[in-house]
N, C-alpha and C positions, 0 to 999 in steps of 0.2 A: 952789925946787927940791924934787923929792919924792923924793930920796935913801934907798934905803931901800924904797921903797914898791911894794906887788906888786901889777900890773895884770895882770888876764886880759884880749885883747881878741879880740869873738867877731866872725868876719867873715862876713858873707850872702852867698850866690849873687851878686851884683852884683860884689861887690868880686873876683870869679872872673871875670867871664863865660861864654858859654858854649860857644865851640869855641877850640880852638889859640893862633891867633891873637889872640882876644879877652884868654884867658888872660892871658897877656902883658902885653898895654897894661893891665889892669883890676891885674895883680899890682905894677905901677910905682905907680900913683895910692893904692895900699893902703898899699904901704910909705911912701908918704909921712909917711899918718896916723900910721902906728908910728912910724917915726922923730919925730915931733913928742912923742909920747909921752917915749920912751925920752930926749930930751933934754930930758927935766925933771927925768931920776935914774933914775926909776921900773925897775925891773925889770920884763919884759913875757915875758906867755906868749899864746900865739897858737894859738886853736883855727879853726875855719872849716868852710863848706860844701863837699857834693862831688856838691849835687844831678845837677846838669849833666852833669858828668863821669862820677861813677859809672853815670848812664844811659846813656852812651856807650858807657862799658867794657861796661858789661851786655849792649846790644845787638851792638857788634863782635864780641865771643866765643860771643856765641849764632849768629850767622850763619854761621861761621867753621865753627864744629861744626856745622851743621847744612850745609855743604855738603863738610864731610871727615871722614867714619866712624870714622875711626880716633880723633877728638878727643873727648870730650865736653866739654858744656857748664859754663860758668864757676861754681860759686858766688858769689852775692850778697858774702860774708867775704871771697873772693877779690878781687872787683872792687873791693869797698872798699880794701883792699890798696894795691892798685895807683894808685888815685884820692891817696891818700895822699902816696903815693910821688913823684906827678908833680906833683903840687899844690905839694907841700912842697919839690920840686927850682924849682920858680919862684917861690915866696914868698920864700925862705932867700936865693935869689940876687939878686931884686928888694930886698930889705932890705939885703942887706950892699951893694948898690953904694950907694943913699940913704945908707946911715950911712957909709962911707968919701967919699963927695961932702961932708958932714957934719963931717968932721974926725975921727969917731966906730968906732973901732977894737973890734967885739967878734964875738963868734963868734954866728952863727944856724946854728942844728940842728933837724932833723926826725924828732921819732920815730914810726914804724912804733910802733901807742897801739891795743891790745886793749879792749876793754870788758866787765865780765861782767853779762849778762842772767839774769831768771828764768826757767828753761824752760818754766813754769806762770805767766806773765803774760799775762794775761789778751787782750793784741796781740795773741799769738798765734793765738788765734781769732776776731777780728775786724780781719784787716790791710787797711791803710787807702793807705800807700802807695804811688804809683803806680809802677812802672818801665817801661824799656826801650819800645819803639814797638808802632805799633798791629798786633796780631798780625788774622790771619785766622779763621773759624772753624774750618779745620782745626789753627790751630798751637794756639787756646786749648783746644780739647781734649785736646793733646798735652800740654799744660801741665798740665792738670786729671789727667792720667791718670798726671802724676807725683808729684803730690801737690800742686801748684802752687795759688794763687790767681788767678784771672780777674775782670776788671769790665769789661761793656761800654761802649762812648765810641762815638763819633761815627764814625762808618767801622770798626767791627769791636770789639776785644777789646784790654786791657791787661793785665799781671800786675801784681798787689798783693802788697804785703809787709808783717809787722807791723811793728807801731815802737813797742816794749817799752820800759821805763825802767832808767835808767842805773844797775848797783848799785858798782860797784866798776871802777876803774880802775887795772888789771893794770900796767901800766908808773909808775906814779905815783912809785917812788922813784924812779928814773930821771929823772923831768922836773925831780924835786926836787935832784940832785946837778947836774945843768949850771944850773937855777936862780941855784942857793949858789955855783956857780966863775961864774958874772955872765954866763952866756949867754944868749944869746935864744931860749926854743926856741917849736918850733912841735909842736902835737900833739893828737891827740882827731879829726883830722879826720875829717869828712862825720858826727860824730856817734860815732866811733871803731871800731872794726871789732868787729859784736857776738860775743862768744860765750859757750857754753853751758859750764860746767866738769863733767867725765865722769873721776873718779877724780882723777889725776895729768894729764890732757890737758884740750886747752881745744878746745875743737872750737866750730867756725864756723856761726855762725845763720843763717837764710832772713829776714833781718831790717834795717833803716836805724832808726838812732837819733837820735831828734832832735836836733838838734846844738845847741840853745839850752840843754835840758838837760842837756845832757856839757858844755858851759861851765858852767854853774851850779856842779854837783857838783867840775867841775876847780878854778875858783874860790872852794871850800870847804875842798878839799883840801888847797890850797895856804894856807888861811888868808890870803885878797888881801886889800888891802885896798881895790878897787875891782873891778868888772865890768862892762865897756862891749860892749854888744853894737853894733854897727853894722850898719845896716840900709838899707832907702830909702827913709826917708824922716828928716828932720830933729829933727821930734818924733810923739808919740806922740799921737793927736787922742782925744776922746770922741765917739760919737757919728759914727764915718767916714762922711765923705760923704754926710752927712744936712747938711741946711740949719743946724741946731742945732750942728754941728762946732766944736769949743772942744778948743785945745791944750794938754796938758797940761807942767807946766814941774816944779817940786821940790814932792813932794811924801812924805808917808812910808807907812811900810808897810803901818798902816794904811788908810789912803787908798787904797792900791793894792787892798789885798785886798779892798775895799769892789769898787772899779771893777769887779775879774774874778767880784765874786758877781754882778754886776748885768748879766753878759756882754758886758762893752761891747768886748770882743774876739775875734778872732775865732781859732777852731780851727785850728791845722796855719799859724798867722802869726804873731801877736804876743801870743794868748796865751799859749803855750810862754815865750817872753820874757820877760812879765810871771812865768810862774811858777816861773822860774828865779831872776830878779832879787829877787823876793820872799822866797824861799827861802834867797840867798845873804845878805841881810842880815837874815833875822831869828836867823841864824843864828850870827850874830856881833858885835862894837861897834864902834862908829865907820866901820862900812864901808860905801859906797855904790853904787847899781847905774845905769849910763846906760844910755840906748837914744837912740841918734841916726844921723847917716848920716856916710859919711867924708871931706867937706869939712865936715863938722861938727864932727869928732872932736877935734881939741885945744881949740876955744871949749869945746868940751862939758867935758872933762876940765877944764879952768881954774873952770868952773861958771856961765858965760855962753852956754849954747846945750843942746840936748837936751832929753828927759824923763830927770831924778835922781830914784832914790827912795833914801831914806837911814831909820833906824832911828826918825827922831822922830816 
């Protein structure tokens, strides 16, 4: 039993799905994983993706106000918002029915999880991002004329967003007080909702935060003593998809930092991962970071399945 012990676990796009419906069934097979965690002792906090979803939100309220005057259109911090909200309303509920099936009686809670950005990070000026659906040439110039980012794609135009790095995590005592009374919380989602701080207000970024790195730092903050990202795939290969593909299993931090000098990962996938989990343990002792997928997820955590990287 790991009585005592504080897991962050960060959950990908997969373990969401990605319309209503999917939601749903993908939120039931996720809490599984947690639940297998949490009956080992472990304290568990739950960050997660809102790729899917906040593209939804993004696009519904754009179209919404664009065919009633009287609305305008949604900010990005908004949608985030909202993603949060609805995510966290079926994670919390898919968790607590597992752990009372479970015999396992505890409270799951969802916090509405601010993040503060630099306003002069450098994303900013080159966002990478993609959102919401393929616009027309007259809507990306609409967009352009508002200050927006545009990239073209395959059939017309998309808006882009930056995706600045995480400095501080506005709600963090808050995650720490339900924590320490032994509850399950969930929070930081889709990368956590960025904003800018302007005096005494916190005002809302044109911005998506990586959500591997808001786990990271959440996993710092909390002083865990594990970080399990779950992903999709089981482990973590060298060399993807090349004939030469060698799976990578325990190895340390070293060894890791080595891998991402030699790019053997890739951008806006698993190296954010990699350099969250690198970062979370060098950053601490005795702590260790997984990457696996979530029928993986408790082999992994026992230390018979995944990529571990740990301190040595």
């Amino acid at each position: 039993m790991d009585t005592g012990k504080t897991v962050v676990i960060a959950l990908g796009h997969r373990a969401l799905g990605n319309t209503l419906p999917e939601q749903k069934r993908a939120t039931k097979e996720a809490a599984k994983a947690i639940a297998d965690i949490v009956e080992t002792g472990a304290n568990v906090v739950i960050s997660h993706s809102n790729s899917s979803q906040v593209g939804m939100i993004h696009m519904a309220m754009s179209e919404f106000a664009q065919n009633h005057e009287k609305f305008t259109a949604c900010p990005m911090s908004v949608c985030s918002a909202m993603s949060q909200g609805y995510i966290g309303y079926d994670l919390q509920n898919s968790i607590r029915a597992e752990l009372i099936t479970r015999g396992i009686h505890k409270t799951v809670s969802t916090i509405l999880t601010q993040v503060l950005v630099d306003p002069y990070d450098e994303a900013f000026y080159e966002p990478t991002k993609v959102i919401g659906r393929v616009l027309t040439r007259e809507e990306a110039d609409s967009e352009e004329r508002k200050g927006n980012f545009v990239i073209s794609v395959e059939g017309g135009w998309r808006r882009i967003v930056a995706s600045p790095k995480p400095k501080e995590i506005i709600e963090i005592e808050a995650i720490k007080a339900l924590l320490s009374d032994n509850q399950i919380v969930i929070c930081c989602g889709g990368g956590g909702i960025p904003v800018i701080e302007q005096g005494v207000d916190l005002r809302g970024a044109s911005a998506v935060i990586e959500k591997d790195l808001i786990a990271g730092l959440l996993a710092v903050d909390l002083n865990a003593d594990v970080l399990m990202i779950l992903t999709s795939v089981d482990q973590v290969a060298l060399d993807f998809k090349s004939f030469n593909e060698k799976l990578i299993g325990k190895i340390g931090v070293r060894t890791a930092r080595a891998y991402m000098q030699e790019n053997q990962f890739e951008k806006g996938s698993m190296l954010p991962k990699f350099e969250a989990a690198v970062n979370f343990v060098e950053l601490g002792s005795s702590r260790r970071a997984i990457i696996t997928s979530i029928p993986r997820a408790r082999a992994a955590y026992l230390g018979k399945a995944g990529t571990e990287i740990t301190g040595e």
